[in-house]
N, C-alpha and C positions, 0 to 999 in steps of 0.2 A: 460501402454501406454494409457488407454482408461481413466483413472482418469488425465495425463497429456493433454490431448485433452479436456474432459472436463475445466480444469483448463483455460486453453486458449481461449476456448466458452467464459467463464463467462468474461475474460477478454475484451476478443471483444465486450463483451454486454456492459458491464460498458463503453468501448469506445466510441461504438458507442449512447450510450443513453448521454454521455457528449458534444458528439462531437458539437450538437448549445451552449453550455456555453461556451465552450473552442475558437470556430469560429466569435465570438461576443469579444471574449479577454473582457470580462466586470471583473471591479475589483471585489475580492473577496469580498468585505465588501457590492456589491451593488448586489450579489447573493443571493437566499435566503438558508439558511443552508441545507444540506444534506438532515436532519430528515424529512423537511416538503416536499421536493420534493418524496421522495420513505415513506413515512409514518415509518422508518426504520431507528435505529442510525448507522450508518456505521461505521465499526474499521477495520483495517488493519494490517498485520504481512508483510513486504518485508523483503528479504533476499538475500543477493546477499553470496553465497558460497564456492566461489571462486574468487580468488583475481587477479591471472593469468591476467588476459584482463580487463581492464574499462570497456568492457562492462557491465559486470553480477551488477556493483555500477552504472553505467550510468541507467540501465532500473528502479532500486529502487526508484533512485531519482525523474526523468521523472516521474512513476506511485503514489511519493508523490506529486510531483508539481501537475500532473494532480488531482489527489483528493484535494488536497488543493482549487484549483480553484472552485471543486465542490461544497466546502463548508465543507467537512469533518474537524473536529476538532486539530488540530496538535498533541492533546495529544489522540488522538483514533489512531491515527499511531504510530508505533514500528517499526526502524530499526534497522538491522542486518547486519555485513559485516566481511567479512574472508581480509579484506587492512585493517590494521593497523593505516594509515594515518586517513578512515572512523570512526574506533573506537577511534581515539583520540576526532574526532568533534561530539562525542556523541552517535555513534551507539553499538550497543552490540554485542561483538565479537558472529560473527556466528559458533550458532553448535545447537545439538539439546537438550540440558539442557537450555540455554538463549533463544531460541523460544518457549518450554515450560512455559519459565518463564513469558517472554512478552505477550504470551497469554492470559497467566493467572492474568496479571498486568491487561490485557482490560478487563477485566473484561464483557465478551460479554455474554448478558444473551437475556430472552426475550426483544422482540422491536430490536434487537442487529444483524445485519447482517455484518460479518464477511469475508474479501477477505485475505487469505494468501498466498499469491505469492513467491513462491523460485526460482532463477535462478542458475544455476551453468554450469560445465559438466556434 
């Protein structure tokens, strides 16, 4: 419980530290990238792990669209999703072999701050 709470901190922070780029709707190209604003290359793992309800693929998406506005890179994001429909438009069927993989694809090192986000039940 207390690693899922933290989880959600870090998420609200990231929110709210985006929230004047996002409130300003400025295009991505006229942002300046990720790295220069937090001194920090930013990668991401979403996963939605259950297929049951659009939700768990609605919030992936949303938390890519918002980093993307950020500035974060498209290939520093990795999705994953348990709908079928998802993994045909490119996501990696979710489980915990292909979030290992995708990790390990990002190759997040020093400089490298990492958000992995999983939704499910």
């Amino acid at each position: 419980m207390r690693s899922l709470t933290s989880a959600w901190l870090l998420v609200a922070l990231v929110a709210l530290l985006s929230a004047p780029a996002i409130a300003q709707d400025t295009p991505v190209s006229e942002q300046p990238p990720a790295q220069e604003a937090s001194g920090l290359t930013w990668k991401a793992a979403l996963m939605a792990g259950d297929n049951e309800l659009d939700v768990f693929d609605n919030a992936t998406k949303t938390l890519k669209s918002m980093f993307l506005r950020m500035g974060l890179q498209a290939d520093n994001i990795r999705e994953l999703s348990a709908n079928q429909a998802e993994v045909r438009r490119g996501a990696l069927p979710a489980n915990a072999d292909n979030l290992e993989s995708a990790l390990r694809d990002l190759s997040v090192g020093k400089g490298d701050a990492c958000l992995v986000h999983l939704t499910s039940h």
